[in-house]
C-alpha positions in Angstrom: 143.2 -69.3 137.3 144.4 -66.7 134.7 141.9 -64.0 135.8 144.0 -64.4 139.9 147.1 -64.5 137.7 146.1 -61.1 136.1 145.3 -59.8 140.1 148.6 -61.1 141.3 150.2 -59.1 138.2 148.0 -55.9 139.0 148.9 -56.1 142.9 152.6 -56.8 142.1 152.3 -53.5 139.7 150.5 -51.6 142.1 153.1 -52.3 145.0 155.9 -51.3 143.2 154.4 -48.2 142.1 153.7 -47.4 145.2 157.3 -48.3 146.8 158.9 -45.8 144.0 155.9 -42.9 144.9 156.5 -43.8 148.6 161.0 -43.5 148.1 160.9 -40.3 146.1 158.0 -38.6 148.2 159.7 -39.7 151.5 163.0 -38.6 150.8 162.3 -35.3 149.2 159.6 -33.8 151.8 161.6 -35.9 154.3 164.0 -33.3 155.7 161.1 -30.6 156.2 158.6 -33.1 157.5 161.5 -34.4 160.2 161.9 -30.8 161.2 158.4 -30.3 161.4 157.9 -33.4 163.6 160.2 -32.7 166.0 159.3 -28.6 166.6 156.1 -30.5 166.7 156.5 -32.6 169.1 158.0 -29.9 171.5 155.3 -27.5 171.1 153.0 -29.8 172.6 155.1 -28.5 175.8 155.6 -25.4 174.4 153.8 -23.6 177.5 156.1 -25.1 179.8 159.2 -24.2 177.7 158.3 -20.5 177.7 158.1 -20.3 180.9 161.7 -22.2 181.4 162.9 -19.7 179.3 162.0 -16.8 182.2 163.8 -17.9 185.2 163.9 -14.7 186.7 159.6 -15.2 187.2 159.7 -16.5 191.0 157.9 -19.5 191.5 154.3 -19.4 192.5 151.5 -21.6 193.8 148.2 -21.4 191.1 145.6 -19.0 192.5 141.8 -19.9 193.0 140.3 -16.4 191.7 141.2 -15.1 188.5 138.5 -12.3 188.7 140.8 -10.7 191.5 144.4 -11.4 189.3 141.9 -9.6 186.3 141.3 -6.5 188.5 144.6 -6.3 189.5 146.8 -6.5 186.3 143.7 -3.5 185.0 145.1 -1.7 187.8 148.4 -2.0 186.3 147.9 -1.6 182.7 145.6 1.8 183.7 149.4 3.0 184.3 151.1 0.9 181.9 149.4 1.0 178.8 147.4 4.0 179.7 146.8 5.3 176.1 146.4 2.1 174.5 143.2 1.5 172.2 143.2 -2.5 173.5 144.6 -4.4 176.2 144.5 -8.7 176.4 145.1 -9.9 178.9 146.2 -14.0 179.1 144.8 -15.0 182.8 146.5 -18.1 184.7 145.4 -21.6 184.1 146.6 -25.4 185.3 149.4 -25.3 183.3 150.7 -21.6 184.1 150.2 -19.7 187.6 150.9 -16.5 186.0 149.2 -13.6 183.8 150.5 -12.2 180.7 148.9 -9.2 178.7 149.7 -7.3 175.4 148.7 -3.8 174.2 148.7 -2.4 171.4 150.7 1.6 170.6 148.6 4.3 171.4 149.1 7.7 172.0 149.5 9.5 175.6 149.8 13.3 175.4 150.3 13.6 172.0 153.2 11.0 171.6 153.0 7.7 170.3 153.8 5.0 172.3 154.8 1.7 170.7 153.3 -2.2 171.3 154.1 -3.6 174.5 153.8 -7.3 176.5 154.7 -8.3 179.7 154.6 -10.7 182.3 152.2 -10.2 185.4 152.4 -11.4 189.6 149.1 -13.0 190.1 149.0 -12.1 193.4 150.0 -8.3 192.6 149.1 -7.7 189.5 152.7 -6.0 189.4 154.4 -6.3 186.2 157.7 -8.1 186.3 161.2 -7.4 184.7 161.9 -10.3 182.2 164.4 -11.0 179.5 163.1 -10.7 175.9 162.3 -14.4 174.5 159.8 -16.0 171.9 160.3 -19.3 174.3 158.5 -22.1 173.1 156.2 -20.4 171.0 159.0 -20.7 168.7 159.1 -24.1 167.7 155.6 -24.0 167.7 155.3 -21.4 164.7 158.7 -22.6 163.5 156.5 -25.9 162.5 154.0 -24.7 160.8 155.2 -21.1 159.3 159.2 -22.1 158.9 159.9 -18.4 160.3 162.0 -16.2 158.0 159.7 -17.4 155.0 156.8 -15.1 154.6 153.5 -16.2 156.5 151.3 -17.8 153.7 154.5 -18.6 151.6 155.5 -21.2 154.6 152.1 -22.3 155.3 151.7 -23.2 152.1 155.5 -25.4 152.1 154.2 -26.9 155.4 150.6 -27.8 153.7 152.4 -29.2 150.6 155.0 -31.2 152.8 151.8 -32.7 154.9 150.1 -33.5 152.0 153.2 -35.8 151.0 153.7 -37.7 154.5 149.6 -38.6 153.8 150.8 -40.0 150.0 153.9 -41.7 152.2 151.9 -43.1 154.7 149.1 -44.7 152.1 151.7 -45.7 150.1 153.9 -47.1 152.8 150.5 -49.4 154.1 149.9 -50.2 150.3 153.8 -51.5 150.1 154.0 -53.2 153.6 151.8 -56.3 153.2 153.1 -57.7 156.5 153.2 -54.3 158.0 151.8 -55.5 161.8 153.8 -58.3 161.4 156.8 -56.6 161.2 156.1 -54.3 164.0 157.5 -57.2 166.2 160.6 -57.5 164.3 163.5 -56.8 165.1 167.0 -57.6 163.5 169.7 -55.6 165.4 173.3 -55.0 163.2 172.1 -56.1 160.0 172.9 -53.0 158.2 169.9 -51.8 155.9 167.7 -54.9 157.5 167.7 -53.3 161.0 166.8 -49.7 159.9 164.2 -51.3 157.6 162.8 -52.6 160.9 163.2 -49.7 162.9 161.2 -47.6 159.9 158.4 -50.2 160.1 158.4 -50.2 163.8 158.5 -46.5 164.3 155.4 -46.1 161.4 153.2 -48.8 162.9 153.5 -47.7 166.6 152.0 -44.4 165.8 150.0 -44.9 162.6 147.1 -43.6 163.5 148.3 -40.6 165.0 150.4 -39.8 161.8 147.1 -39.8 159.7 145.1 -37.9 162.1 148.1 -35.0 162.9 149.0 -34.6 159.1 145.1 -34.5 157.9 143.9 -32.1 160.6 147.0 -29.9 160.1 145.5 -29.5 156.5 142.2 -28.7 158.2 142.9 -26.6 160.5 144.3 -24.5 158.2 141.7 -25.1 155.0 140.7 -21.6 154.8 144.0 -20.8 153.1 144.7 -24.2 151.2 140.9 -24.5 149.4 139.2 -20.8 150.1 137.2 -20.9 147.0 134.1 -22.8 148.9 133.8 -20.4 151.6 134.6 -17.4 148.9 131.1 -18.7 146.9 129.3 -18.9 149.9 130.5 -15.8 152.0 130.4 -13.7 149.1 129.9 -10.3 151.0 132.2 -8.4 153.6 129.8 -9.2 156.3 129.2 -13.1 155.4 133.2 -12.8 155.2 133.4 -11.7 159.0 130.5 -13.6 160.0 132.3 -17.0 159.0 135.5 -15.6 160.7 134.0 -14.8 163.7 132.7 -18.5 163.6 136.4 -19.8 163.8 138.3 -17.0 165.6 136.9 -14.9 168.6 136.7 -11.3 167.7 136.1 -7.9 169.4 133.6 -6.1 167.9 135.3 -2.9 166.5 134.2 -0.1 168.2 135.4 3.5 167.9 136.1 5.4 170.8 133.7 8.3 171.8 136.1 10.6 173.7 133.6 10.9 177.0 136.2 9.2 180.1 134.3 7.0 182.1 135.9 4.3 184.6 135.8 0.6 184.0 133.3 -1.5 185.8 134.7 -4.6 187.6 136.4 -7.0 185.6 136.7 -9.6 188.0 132.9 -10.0 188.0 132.7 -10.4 184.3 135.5 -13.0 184.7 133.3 -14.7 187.5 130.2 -14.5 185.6 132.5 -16.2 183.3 133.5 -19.0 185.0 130.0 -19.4 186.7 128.8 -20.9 183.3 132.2 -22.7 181.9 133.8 -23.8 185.1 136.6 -21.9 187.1 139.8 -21.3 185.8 138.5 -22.3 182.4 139.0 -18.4 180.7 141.7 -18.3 177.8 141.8 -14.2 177.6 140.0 -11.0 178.3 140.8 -8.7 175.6 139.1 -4.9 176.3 138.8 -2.2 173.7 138.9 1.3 174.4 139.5 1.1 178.0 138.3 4.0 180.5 136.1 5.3 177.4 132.1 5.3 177.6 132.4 2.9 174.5 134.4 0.3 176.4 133.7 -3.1 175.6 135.3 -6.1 177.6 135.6 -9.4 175.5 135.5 -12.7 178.1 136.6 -15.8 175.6 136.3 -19.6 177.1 139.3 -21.6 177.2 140.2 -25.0 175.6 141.4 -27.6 178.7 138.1 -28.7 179.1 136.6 -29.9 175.6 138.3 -31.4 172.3 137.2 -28.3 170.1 138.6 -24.8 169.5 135.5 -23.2 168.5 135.2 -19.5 169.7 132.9 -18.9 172.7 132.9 -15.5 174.4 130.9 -12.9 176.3 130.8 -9.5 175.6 130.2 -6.7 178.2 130.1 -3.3 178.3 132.7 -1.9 179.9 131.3 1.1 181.7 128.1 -1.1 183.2 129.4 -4.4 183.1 126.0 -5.6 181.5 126.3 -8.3 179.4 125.8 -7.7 175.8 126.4 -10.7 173.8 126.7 -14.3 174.3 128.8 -16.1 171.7 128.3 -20.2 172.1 127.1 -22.0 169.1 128.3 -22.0 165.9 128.2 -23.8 162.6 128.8 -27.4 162.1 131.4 -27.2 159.5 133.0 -24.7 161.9 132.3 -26.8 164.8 133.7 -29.8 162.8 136.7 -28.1 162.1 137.4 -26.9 165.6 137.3 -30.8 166.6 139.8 -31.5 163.9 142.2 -28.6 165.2 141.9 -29.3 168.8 143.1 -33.1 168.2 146.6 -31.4 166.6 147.3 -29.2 169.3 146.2 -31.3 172.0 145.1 -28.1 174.3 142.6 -30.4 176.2 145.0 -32.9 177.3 145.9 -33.6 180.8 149.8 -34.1 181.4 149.7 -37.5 180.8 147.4 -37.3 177.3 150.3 -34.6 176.8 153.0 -36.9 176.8 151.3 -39.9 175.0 151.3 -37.0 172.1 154.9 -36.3 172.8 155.8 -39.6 172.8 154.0 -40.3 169.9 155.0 -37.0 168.0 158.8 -38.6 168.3 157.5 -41.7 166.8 156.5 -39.8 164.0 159.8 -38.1 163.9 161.9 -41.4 164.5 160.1 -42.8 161.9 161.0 -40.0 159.3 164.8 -39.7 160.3 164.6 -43.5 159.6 163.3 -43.5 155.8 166.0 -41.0 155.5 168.7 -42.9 156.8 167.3 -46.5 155.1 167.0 -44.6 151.5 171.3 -43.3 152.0 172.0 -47.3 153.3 170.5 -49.0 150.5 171.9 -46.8 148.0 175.4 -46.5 149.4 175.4 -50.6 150.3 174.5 -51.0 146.7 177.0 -48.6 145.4 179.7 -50.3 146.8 178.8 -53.6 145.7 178.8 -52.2 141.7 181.5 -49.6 141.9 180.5 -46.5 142.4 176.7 -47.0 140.4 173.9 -46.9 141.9 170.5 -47.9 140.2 167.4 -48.3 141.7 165.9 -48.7 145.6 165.4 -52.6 145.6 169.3 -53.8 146.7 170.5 -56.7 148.4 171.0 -56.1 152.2 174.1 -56.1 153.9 174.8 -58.1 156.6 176.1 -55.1 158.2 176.4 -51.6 158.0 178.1 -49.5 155.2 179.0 -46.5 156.6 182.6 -45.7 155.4 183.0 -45.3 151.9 185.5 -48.3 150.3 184.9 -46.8 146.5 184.0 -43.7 144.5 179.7 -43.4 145.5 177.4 -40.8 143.1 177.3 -37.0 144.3 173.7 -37.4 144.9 174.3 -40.1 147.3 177.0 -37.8 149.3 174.7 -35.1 149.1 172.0 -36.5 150.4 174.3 -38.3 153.4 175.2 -35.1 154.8 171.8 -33.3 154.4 170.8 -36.4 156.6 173.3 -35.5 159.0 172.6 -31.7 159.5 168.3 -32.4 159.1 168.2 -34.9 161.8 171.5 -34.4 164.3 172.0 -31.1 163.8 168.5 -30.1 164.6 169.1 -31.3 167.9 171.7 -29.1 168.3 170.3 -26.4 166.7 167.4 -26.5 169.5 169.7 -27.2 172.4 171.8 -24.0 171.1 168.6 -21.9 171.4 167.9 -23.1 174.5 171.7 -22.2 176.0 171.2 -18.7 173.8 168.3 -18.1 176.3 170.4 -18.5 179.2 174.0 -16.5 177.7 172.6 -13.9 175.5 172.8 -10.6 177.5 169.3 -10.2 179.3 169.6 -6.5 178.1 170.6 -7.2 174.5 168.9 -5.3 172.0 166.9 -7.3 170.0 167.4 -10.4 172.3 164.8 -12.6 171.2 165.3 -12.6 167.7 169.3 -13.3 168.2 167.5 -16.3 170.3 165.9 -17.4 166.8 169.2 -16.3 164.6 171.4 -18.5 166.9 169.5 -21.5 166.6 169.4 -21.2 162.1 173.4 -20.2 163.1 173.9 -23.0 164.7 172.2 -25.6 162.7 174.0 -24.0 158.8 177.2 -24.7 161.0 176.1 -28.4 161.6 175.6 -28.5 157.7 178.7 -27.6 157.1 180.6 -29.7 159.6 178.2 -32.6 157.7 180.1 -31.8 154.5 183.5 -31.7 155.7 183.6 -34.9 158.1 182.9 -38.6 156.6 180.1 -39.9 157.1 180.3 -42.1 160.2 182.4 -39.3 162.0 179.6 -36.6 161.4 177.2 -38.9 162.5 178.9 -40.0 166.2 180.5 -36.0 166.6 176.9 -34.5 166.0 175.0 -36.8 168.2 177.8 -36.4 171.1 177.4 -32.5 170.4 173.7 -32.7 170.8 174.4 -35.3 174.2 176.3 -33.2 175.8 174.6 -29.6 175.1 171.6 -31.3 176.7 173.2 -33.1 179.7 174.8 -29.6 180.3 172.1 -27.6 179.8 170.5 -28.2 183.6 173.4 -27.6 184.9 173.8 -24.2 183.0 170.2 -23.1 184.4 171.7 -24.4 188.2 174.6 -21.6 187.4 172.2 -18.5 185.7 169.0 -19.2 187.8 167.9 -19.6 191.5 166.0 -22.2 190.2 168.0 -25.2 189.5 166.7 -28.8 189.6 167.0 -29.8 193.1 165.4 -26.3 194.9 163.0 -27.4 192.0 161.8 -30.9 193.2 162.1 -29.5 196.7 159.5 -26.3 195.9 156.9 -28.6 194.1 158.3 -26.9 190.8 157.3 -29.4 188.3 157.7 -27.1 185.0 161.4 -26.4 185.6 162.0 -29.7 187.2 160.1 -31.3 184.5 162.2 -29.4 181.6 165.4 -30.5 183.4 164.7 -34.5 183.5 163.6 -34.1 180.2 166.5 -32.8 178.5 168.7 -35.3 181.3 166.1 -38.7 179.3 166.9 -36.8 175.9 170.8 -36.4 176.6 170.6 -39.8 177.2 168.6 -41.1 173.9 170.7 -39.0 172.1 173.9 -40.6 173.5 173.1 -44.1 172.8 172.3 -42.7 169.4 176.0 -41.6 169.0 177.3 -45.0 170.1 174.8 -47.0 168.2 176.2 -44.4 164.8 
């Protein structure tokens, strides 16, 4: 009898240890991890954003042969990017119709020519004039690097911030001991009560996923969190690139030999391609030193078809077009690790598979936002109630909600209230201002894409500071109306900038742009029964 006495005691200890590491850890990683979530969640679509974001690319049906698109965007860049030492070339797939290819500076006549990208015809090979945007792949790099931050300065935020949601998530299990249970409840108007409900119901509805997208996050990107294993074992330069080459397709550097010599067919490298990983299953074709006897043409597989990212490639020589080097296998910690990283981007996933991770992915996000809100009602209800003091997580709840102050409530509290406010609404309208930025910016504006970028952290410090001018309840029901209405608006706006508003959309078979418009329309909406329910 004593000894289950002594076990009760222990559990009862071990529970609320874990409900202060799971408070703390929540609330102070919270407003990254929301942001993170929700960029997130978006770049699971971020293909289909980017190419939202070019209206003035016409429509087009997919093409069957991407050998012949290959050849003719060669054509092109032979003009192009005549003196450049490398040209890769993105070819279309089932999400995308169209081409895209990148080049680095070279030198033509003695002057150097700078970088250059652009946007291809498939069925010319023709380049085409578009305005300047990062489209989608910025929230998708926005998660994971945090953008202005330098690269392995934000990774390493991001890997620390994932790191916590796994210690909020264990802890948040250990906590819950009726955690299914209270998946089915729900206790509307009951103040802290109901978002205690909507936090458990959010977590358990995508539990699973939450574990699996935060661990393989800190897998996919292991080589820079725990590099001393693979520093041990790779110890020399070529061991180094050997294990690179295992997780990243490389060309093979290769110095030019100044003898001119024109390309063999592309397109039948791209076919012989296809012949052994199915058609339309080609990610890039990158070629160094092009119309040089030392050209080498780089074929690498794509992802759609397999839950792995692991490199696989063929290498051809660019004046024969023989085959040099078949890149399939590699190691199974590699292999392992490409698994792990293909679950968190979800690059094999059909449309619907993309959506269940979308879906999901706002889960995830509610579920954040809703810690953050519960930990600002608990302490504010119980504030109240003593006068101004607040002392610890574990308060009465109120039979409704607190949300205008009635006495004097700690600075931490108010602080925390409005960095609630401006993480969570005025992200929203942080991203909906990007978007409209991609539409009004000039489409000749110097610069163009990173004043995309600059408008959206514009945007969102002016949220933060409307936060901590308005009470509480007002920022909360003004912010989520702003973020309504920029989204409701924002098909409209493409209807008035683009030819390729939502109706001639549905009408064409145009399911990307017609898809981003009813999306933003269902989100409007969300987001508007979120400002009345503030």
């Amino acid at each position: 009898m004593r000894s289950a006495v002594r076990v009760r005691r222990r559990g009862v200890g071990l529970r609320q240890t874990m409900a202060g590491l799971h408070v703390w850890v929540g609330l102070l990683a919270g407003w990254l991890l929301y942001a993170m979530f929700l960029t997130g969640s978006v770049s699971f679509f971020r293909s289909e954003i980017t190419q939202w974001m070019h209206p003035e690319v016409p429509f087009t049906q997919h093409v069957r042969d991407n050998g012949d698109v290959a050849n003719k965007v060669v054509g092109t860049l032979a003009t192009l990017a005549s003196g450049s030492p490398q040209w890769s070339i993105d070819l279309p797939d089932a999400r995308d119709a169209n081409a895209y290819a990148s080049w680095r500076g070279g030198q033509v006549d003695g002057q150097v020519q700078p970088d250059g990208k652009a946007i291809f015809d498939p069925a010319t090979g023709q380049a085409l004039p578009v305005r300047d945007t990062w489209g989608g792949e910025f929230f998708y790099y926005f998660h994971f690097t945090l953008h202005y931050l330098p690269s392995p300065l934000g990774r390493w935020i991001v890997g620390l911030a994932a790191m916590a949601l796994l210690v909020a998530l264990v802890s948040g299990v250990i906590i819950h001991k009726k955690i299914f249970a209270n998946f089915f409840t729900f206790r509307p108007r009951k103040g802290q009560v109901s978002w205690l409900d909507a936090h458990n119901a959010f977590s358990v509805l995508g539990l699973p996923f939450h574990f699996m997208i935060a661990y393989t996050g800190l897998v996919a990107l292991m080589t820079l969190y725990v590099p001393w294993g693979s520093a041990i074992v790779f110890d020399t330069a070529r061991d180094k690139q050997a294990f690179m080459t295992q997780l990243h397709a490389s060309m093979p550097t290769q110095p030019p030999s100044g003898q001119g010599i024109a390309l063999a067919n592309v397109g039948d490298m791209v076919r012989q391609a296809e012949t052994r990983w199915g058609a339309g299953n080609i990610a890039r074709v990158v070629l160094n030193n092009p119309g040089d006897a030392s050209a080498r043409v780089l074929v690498v597989r794509g992802e759609t078809d397999r839950v792995s990212v692991s490199p696989q490639s063929l290498l051809f020589d660019g004046a024969s077009g023989a085959l040099l080097q078949a890149s399939d296998p590699v190691g199974m910690a590699a292999e392992l690790r490409s698994v792990f990283y293909a679950l968190h981007l979800g690059r094999f996933a059909d449309v619907v598979t993309r959506f269940l991770y979308f879906i999901v992915s706002l889960a995830g996000t509610a579920m954040v936002g809703t810690g953050l809100v519960l930990w600002a009602v608990k302490r504010r209800s119980r504030a109240e109630s003593t006068g101004g003091s607040s002392t610890g997580p574990h308060t009465k709840p109120a039979s409704r909600p607190s949300l205008v102050a009635t006495k004097p409530v700690p600075l931490g509290l108010r602080v925390v209230e409005r960095l609630n406010i401006a993480s969570v609404a005025g992200l929203s309208i942080a991203m909906s201002a990007f978007l409209w930025g991609n539409r009004l910016l000039p489409v000749d504006m110097t610069q163009r894409a990173a004043w995309e970028i600059h408008l959206f952290f514009i945007v969102w410090l002016l949220a933060l500071g409307h936060a901590m001018l308005r009470p509480v309840a007002k920022a909360w029901f003004e912010q989520w109306c702003t973020a309504a209405v920029l989204l409701a608006l924002l098909p409209v706006l493409n209807a008035l900038t683009s030819e390729r508003n939502l109706f001639a959309s549905i009408r064409s078979g145009d399911w990307v742009f017609a898809g981003v418009d009813l999306t933003v329309l269902a989100l409007a909406g969300l987001h508007a029964v979120l400002a009345v329910r503030s």
